[in-house]
N, C-alpha and C positions, 0 to 999 in steps of 0.2 A: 072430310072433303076439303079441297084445295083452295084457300083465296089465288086470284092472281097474283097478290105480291108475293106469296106461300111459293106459287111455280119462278115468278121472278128473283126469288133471293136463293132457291134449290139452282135454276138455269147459271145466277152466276157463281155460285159455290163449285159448280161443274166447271167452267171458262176458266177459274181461276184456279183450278186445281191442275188445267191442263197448260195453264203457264201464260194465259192470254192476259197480258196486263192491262188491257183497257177491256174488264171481265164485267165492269157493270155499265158502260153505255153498250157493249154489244148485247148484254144478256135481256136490256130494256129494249134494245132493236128487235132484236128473233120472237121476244113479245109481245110487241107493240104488231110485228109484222102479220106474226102467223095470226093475230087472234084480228088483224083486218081493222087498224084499230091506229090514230095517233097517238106520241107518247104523251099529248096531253089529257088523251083521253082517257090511257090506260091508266093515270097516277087519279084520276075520279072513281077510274073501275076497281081499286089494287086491293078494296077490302070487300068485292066482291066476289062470290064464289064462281069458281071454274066449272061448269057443265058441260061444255062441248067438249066431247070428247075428242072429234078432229080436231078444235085449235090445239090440244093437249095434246097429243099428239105428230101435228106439225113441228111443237115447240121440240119436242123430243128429236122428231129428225133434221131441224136444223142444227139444233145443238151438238148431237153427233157428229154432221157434216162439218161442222166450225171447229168441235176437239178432233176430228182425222185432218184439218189444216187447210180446208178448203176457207178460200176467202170469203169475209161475210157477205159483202157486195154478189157474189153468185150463190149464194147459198137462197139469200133474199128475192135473187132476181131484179133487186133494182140499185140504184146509189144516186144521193141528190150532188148537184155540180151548179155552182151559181144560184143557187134558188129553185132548183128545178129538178123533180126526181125521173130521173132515166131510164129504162129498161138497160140490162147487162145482162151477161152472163160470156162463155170462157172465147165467145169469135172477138173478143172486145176487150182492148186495155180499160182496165180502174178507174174511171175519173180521178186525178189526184188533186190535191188542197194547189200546189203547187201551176197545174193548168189554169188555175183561176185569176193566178199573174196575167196570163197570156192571154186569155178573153177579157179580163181587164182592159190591161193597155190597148188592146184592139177597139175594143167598145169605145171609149176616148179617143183614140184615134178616127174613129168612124163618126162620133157623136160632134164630134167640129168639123162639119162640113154641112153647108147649107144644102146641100142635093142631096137627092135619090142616088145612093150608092150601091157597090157591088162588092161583095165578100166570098173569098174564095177559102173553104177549110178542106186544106192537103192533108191526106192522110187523116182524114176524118174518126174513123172509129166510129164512136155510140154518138156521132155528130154535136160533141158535149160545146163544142166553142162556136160552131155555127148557130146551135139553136140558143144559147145564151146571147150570141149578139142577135138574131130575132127576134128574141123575149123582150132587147132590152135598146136598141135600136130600131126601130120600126118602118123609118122610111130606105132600111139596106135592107137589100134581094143577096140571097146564101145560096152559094153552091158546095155543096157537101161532098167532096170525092175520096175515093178509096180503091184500092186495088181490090181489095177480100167482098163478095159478093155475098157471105156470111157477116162481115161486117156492115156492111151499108144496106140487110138487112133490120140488124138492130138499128142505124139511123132513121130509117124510113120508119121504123114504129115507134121511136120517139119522135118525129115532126109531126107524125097523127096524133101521139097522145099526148100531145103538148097544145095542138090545135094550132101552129105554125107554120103548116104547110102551103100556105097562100105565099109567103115569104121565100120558099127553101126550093131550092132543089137538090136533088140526089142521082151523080154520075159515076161511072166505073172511070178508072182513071189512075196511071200507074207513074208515081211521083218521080221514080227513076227514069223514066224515059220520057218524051217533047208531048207534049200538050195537044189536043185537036184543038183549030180555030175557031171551031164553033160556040167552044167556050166564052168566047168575048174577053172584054179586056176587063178589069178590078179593080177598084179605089185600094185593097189591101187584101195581101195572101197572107192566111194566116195558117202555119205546120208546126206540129206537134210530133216529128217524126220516131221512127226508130232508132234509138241512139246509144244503146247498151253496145260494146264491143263484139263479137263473135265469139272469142275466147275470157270473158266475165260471165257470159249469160248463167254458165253452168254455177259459177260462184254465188248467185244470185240466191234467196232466200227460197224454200219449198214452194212456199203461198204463193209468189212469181213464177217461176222457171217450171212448174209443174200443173200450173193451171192457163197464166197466162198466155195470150196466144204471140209464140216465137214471131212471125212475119211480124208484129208490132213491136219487138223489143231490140231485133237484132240491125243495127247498123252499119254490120261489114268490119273490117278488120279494126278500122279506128274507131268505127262509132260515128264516122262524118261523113258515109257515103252519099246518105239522102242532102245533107246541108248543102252537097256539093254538084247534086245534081239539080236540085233545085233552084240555084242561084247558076248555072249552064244554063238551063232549060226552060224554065219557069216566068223568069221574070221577061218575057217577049207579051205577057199575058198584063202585065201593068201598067196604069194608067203612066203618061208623067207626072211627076210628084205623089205616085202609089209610094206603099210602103210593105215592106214582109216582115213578118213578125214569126220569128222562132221562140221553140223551146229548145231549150239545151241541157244536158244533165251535168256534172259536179266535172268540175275543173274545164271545161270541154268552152269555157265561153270567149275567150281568148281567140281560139282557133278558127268557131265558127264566127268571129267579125273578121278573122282576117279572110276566110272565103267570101263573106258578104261585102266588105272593102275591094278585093281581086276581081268582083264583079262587077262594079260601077256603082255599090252605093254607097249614101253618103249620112251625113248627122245620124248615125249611129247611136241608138241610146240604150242599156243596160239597165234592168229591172231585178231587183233581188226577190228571193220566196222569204218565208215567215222566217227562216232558219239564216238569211244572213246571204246563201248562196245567188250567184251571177245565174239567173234561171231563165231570163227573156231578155231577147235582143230585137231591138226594129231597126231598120233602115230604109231610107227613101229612093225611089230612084229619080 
C-alpha cells in the first residue's frame, strides 16, 4: 500500500519524465488538489497511507491530463491570483504572475483616494483584477465586463465564491466598440486585453494556442487594436483625474503610451514584471 508521499514522488517522477520542469510543485498541486487537501496539510499527511481509491485515482487522471499538455490551472479547475483561488478552466485566460503588476498598481491607485470609488475591469476574464481590488480595497464598487458570456460566467462564480458580490458587478460589454451610459463614470479603468498579434498566435506554445481561449489572446494584426479602441471609446466613462491602467505584453509598451498620449492622457507611469519587462502603463485623464 501507498503512503501519499509514495504517490507524490511516483506523480512527479511521471511530470518529470514528460519534460515538465517545475515537476515537483505541480506534482504537490494535483496532490494536494485531488485528495481535497492543502499542501500544508498534505506534507502532515505524506506518511500516511493512501485508501481512497477516487483521490488515487483522480491523481492519475490529472496527471495524464498535465503529461497530454493540458495546462495545470484547467486540469485543477482553479489558480490562485493575488491571494485568492479562482475558478478556471478553457472560456478563461491563465491568471498570470505578471497581472498582479496591474491589480497592484491599480489597488494603490484606488487606495489614495479618500471616497467611495468606482472600478471598471475591461475585458474581465475569471474577473481576477476586479475581485482582487474588492478583496483588497473595500470602499471601490467593481464592474467586471467582458464580451464572452462564457467568460463572465466564470467571473460571476468567482465573486460568489469569494463572498464579494455586494462589491461587484458583472456586465456584457464589448471593449472594441462605445460603452452604454448607463455604466457611469470610474475613478479607474483597468484592461488586461488581447494583445498577442493574429499571425504569432499560432507560434505560440501547445499549452496556449490550443487550450487557451483565442477571443482572449488575439489582438488584431498588431496586437493594439483593443489599446486603441479603448483610449477612442472608453475613456468618455472617466472621472477627471481617472486613470486607465493597461497591460501590455514584451516590446509593445512604447506604442501603447504613445496611443494613450494621442488620446489626451497624461503623467504616464511604466511598471515592470518580475522579469525586468515594461508590462503596465497608467495614465490620467
Amino acid at each position: 500500500m501507498e503512503t501519499y508521499n509514495d504517490i507524490y514522488l511516483k506523480t512527479r517522477k511521471t511530470l518529470k519524465a514528460a519534460g515538465i520542469e517545475s515537476s515537483e510543485f505541480e506534482a504537490k498541486l494535483i496532490v494536494s488538489s485531488a485528495a481535497g487537501r492543502s499542501r500544508a496539510e498534505m506534507l502532515a499527511l505524506s506518511k500516511i497511507y493512501a485508501t481512497d481509491n477516487d483521490v488515487k485515482q483522480k491523481i492519475e487522471h490529472y496527471t495524464k491530463r498535465r503529461v497530454d499538455g493540458e495546462p495545470l490551472a484547467y486540469v485543477l479547475g482553479e489558480w490562485e491570483f493575488y491571494g485568492i483561488n479562482l475558478t478556471v478552466n478553457e472560456n478563461v485566460l491563465i491568471p498570470r504572475t505578471d497581472t498582479e503588476v496591474l491589480a497592484k498598481e491599480v489597488i494603490g491607485l484606488l487606495s489614495r483616494k479618500m471616497w467611495q470609488t468606482r472600478l471598471l475591469d475591461l475585458c474581465c476574464g475569471s474577473g481576477a483584477i476586479g475581485l482582487a481590488v474588492a478583496a483588497n480595497v473595500r470602499s471601490t464598487r467593481v464592474v467586471m465586463a467582458d464580451i464572452s458570456e462564457d467568460a463572465l460566467a466564470i467571473s460571476r462564480e468567482n465573486m460568489l465564491s469569494t463572498g464579494l458580490s455586494r462589491n461587484i458587478t458583472v456586465v456584457e460589454a464589448d471593449a472594441l466598440g462605445s460603452p452604454q451610459s448607463l455604466l457611469g463614470n470610474f475613478d479607474v479603468i483597468a484592461c488586461n486585453p488581447p494583445y498577442i498579434p493574429t499571425d504569432v498566435i499560432a507560434t505560440l506554445g501547445s499549452s496556449v494556442k490550443d487550450y487557451e481561449p483565442i477571443i482572449a489572446l488575439d489582438g488584431g494584426k498588431d496586437g493594439l487594436k483593443y489599446y486603441r479602441a479603448v483610449c477612442e471609446n472608453w475613456l468618455v466613462l472617466l472621472k477627471p483625474g481617472g486613470h486607465l491602467a493597461f497591460e501590455c505584453g514584451i516590446d509593445q509598451s512604447k506604442d501603447v503610451q504613445h496611443i494613450m498620449k494621442s488620446a489626451g492622457l497624461k503623467d504616464l507611469r511604466v511598471y515592470k514584471d518580475t522579469l525586468g519587462i515594461e508590462r503596465v502603463i497608467t495614465g490620467m485623464l
